[in-house]
C-alpha positions, -999 to 999 in steps of 0.1 A, spaced: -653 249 461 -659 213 478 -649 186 454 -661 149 461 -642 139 491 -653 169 509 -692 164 499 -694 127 506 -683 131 542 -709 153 546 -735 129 531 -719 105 550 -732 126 581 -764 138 573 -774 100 565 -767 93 599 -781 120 618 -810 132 595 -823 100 576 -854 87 582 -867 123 599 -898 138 593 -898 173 593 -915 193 616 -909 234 606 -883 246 579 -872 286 588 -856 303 558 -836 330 576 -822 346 540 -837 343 506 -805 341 488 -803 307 502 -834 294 483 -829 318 453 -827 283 429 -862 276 441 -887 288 421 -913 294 449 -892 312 470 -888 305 511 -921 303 523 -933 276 493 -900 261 503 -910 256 539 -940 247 528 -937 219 509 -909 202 528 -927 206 559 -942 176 573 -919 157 547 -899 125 557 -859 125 544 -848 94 530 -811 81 528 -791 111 513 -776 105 479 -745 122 459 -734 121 422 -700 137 419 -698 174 440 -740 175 441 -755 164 473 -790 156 479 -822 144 504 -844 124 486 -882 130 504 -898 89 508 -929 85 491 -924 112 467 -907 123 435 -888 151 452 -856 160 465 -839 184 485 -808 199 464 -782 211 482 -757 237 469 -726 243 492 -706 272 472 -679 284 483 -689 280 516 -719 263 524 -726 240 549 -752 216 568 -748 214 601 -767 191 626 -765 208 660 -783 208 692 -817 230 691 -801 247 720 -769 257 707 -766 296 699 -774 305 657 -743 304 638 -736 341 624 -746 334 592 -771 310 597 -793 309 562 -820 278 569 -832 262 602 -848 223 596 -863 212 630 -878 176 629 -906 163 646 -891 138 672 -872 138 705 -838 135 693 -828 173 702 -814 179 667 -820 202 641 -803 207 605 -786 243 594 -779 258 565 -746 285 573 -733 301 541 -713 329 547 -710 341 514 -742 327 503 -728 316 470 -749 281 485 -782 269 486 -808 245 492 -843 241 465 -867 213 461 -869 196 425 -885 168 408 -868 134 405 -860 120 371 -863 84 367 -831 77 378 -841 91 410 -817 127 407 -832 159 409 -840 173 375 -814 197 372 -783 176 379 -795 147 355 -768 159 328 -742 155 356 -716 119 346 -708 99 370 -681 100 392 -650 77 396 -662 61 428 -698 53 415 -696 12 407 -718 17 374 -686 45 361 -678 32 330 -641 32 325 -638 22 285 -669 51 277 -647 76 297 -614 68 279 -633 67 244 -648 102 250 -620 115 267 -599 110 230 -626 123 211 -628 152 230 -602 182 215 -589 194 250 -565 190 277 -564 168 303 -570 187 331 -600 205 314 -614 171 307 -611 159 344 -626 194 358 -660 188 326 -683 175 352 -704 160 316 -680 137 316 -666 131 350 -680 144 381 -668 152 414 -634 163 401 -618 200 411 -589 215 408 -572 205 439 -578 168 433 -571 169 397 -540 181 404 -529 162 433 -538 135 403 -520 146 373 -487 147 395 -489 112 408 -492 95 368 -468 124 353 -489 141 333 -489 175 325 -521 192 325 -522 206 293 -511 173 277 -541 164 250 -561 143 261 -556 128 225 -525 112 234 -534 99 261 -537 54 256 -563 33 273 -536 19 297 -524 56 304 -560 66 311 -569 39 327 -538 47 354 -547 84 356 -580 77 365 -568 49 392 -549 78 410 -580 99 409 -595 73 429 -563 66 455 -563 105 460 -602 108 468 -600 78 491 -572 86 510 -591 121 515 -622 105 527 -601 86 554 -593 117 572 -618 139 563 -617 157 532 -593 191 529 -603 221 549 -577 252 541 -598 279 557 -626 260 580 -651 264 555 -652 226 546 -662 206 577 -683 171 586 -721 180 603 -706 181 632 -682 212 622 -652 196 623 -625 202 594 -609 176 572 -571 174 574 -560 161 538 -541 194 533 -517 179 552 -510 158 529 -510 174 493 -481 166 471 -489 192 444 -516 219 452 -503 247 470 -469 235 471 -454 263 448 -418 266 455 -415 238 474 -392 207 466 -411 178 444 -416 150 468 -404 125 440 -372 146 425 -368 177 446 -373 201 422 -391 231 430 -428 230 424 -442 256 403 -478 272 401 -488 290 368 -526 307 363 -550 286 349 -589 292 339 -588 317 373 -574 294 393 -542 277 395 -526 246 384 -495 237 407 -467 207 391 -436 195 390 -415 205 359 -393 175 361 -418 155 363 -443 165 343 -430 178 313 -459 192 283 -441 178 257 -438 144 262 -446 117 238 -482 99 241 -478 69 259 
């Protein structure tokens, strides 16, 4: 699924192409992809209809339009595949085009909603104070949000009884995390990601959570990681941070610190890939 680098460039897009729009018509072409709705499509298009989008907002992987002048928000759900497109009203329908948002100005531009698997989805909610839909208001914040707070994150991460990478991927306490990115973390401080997160001291955290940052950022420069297509900018073009991963995916493949052979083991149905040179289990805390 999309982890933070991936959903921000696409925030980054829609707050360029879509903000400040007023909606003209909203066509909901499947009703999986407003299933978390509770009105279904046609209340959907209803209510957003005639609706001005303000500057689109993000907390961790959750993505969202914000309506002006009301306590609302659009909620978007990417999935495993979801993803907003802005494209000319002209071009052809995407195959599995789900939602059509056509605007009431002369720009040419309308917003999509393709979701091939339809795993996605968009749905209207109340704000809470805070200005987040209602649903997401238990989500933390992430590690690129200036108000994280680094000193409540290492104080909750050693209270918590689990392993590290379980406590990067518990979007309660930090969001935006996956397992590509928490991986690609974990190697670069030499941690192992069942290490407890017990044993883990404020410097230690403190450095773990700085390469969180460093590998997010340096995925935002060129786009966010695309393996398959499915992960591209509003303009459909794919991110090209793959190219660059030292750990995810790399099983078999030499450590790019100490050449030994990366190895993959299974891991909550996915996979955690490491080095195990580098990043030994049984290490002392430190």
């Amino acid at each position: 699924m999309p982890e933070l680098p991936e959903v921000e460039v696409v925030r980054r897009g829609l707050e360029r192409w879509v903000a400040g729009r007023t909606v003209e018509s909203v066509e909901v072409l499947h009703p999986r992809a407003v299933r978390r709705h509770p009105g279904g499509g046609a209340d959907f298009a209803a209510r957003l209809g005639g609706q001005t989008v303000g500057v689109p907002q993000r907390r961790g992987k959750y993505l969202w339009l914000p309506l002006e002048g009301r306590e609302l928000s659009v909620l978007g759900h990417l999935g495993m595949s979801g993803q907003l497109l802005v494209q000319p009203r002209e071009s052809p329908d995407e195959k599995h085009l789900r939602v059509r948002v056509r605007f009431a100005d002369d720009l040419g531009t309308e917003l999509r909603f393709v979701d091939q698997r339809t795993f996605g989805g968009l749905s209207l909610h109340e704000n809470t104070p805070d200005g987040l839909p209602d649903v997401i208001a238990h989500i933390a914040r992430d590690p690129l949000d200036p108000l994280f707070d680094e000193g409540l994150y290492h104080l909750a991460l050693r209270a918590r009884r689990t392993t590290l990478k379980r406590a990067l991927l518990d979007q309660s306490l930090i969001s935006g995390v996956g397992n590509i990115y928490a991986d690609e973390a974990l190697w670069r401080a030499r941690l192992h990601y069942e290490r407890p997160t017990a044993t883990l001291t404020r410097p230690r955290s403190a450095e773990l959570l700085g390469h969180v940052r460093d590998v997010m950022n340096a995925a935002l420069d060129v786009g966010g990681t695309s393996f398959d297509s499915l992960y591209v900018n509003v303009n459909g073009e794919s991110g090209y941070f793959d190219r660059s991963l030292d750990a995810y995916g790399r099983e078999d493949e030499p450590c790019r610190r100490c050449g030994t052979p990366m190895r993959r083991r299974p891991w909550m149905n996915r996979s955690s890939y490491f080095c195990p040179r580098c990043q030994r289990p049984g290490r002392a805390a430190s």
